[in-house]
C-alpha angles and dihedrals in degrees: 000000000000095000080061086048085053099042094043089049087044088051092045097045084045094053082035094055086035085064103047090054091051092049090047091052089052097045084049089051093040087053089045099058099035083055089057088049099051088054092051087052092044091064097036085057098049085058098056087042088057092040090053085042085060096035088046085055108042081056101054088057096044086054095046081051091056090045094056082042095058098038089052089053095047090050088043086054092043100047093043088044083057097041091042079055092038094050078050106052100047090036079066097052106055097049076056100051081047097061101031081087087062083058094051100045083047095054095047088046082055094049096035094054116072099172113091087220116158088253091058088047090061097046090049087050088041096057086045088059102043082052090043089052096055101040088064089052093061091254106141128195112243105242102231111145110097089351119119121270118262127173093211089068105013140064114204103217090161135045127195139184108220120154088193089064124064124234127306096346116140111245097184134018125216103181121016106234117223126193127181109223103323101335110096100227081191141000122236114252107214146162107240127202131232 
């Protein structure tokens, strides 16, 4: 009976090695084939790596191109929001500079009338109200008469020589001179002394 113990255990540790043989084969296949498909992968991988690099890419430039977009827009609606100002502004100016000779012709009807005729009495009314009117608009007359001269408001048309009156003041003026906000709409035309 115990050379049945041993042949039986022989014959165990025999199917027992067999096995692990076998075991150790398939786990060498197994590696062996695993190994062909992570190549496989490898390279695969490579590939989609190198697909998202130059989508990554493609996107970055498409997103530097929006931004320029976008910066260029904002500088086109700022510069024809300036220039729409801009049209306005001197628009408004010139049909100014065309009816400031209404005033004038209105304010030497006034002086030159000495009667207080109810005609004289309208066109009084009438040249308040013309004042009046541009003043509102934010038109404002240029101070010239006993102010000193400056080139930037006034145009010496005159020049005179009097030791009573100090330098460069302006002793008569000719043409009032108007300006909305800081453009002149017309200069002052003035007499100026010493």
């Amino acid at each position: 009976m115990t050379e049945e113990i041993k042949v039986n255990e022989n014959e165990l540790e025999k199917e027992e090695k067999e096995a692990i043989i076998e075991k150790i084969e398939d786990l060498e296949s197994e590696k062996e084939v695993n190994n062909d498909i992570n190549d496989e992968n490898k390279d695969e991988l490579i590939d989609i790596k190198n697909q998202l690099d130059e989508k990554t890419k493609e996107c970055n430039e498409y997103l530097e191109l929006l931004r320029r977009t976008k910066a260029e827009f904002d500088n086109y609606r700022r510069r024809t929001q300036k220039e729409k100002e801009t049209i306005y502004e001197e628009g408004f100016a010139d049909a100014i500079k065309n009816i400031l000779p209404i005033l004038d012709n209105l304010e030497r009807a006034v002086i030159s009338t000495e009667e207080r005729t109810p005609l004289y009495e309208g066109v009084e009314m009438t040249l308040k109200l013309f004042k009046d009117t541009l003043t509102k608009l934010g038109i404002e007359e240029i101070p010239a008469l006993n102010e000193k001269f400056d080139p930037n408001f006034h145009n010496a048309v005159m020049h005179i020589e009097d030791e009573n009156l100090e330098e460069n003041v302006i002793v008569e003026v000719f043409q009032k001179g108007y300006k909305y906000k800081e453009k002149i709409l017309r200069y002052s035309m003035v007499k100026v002394a010493n």
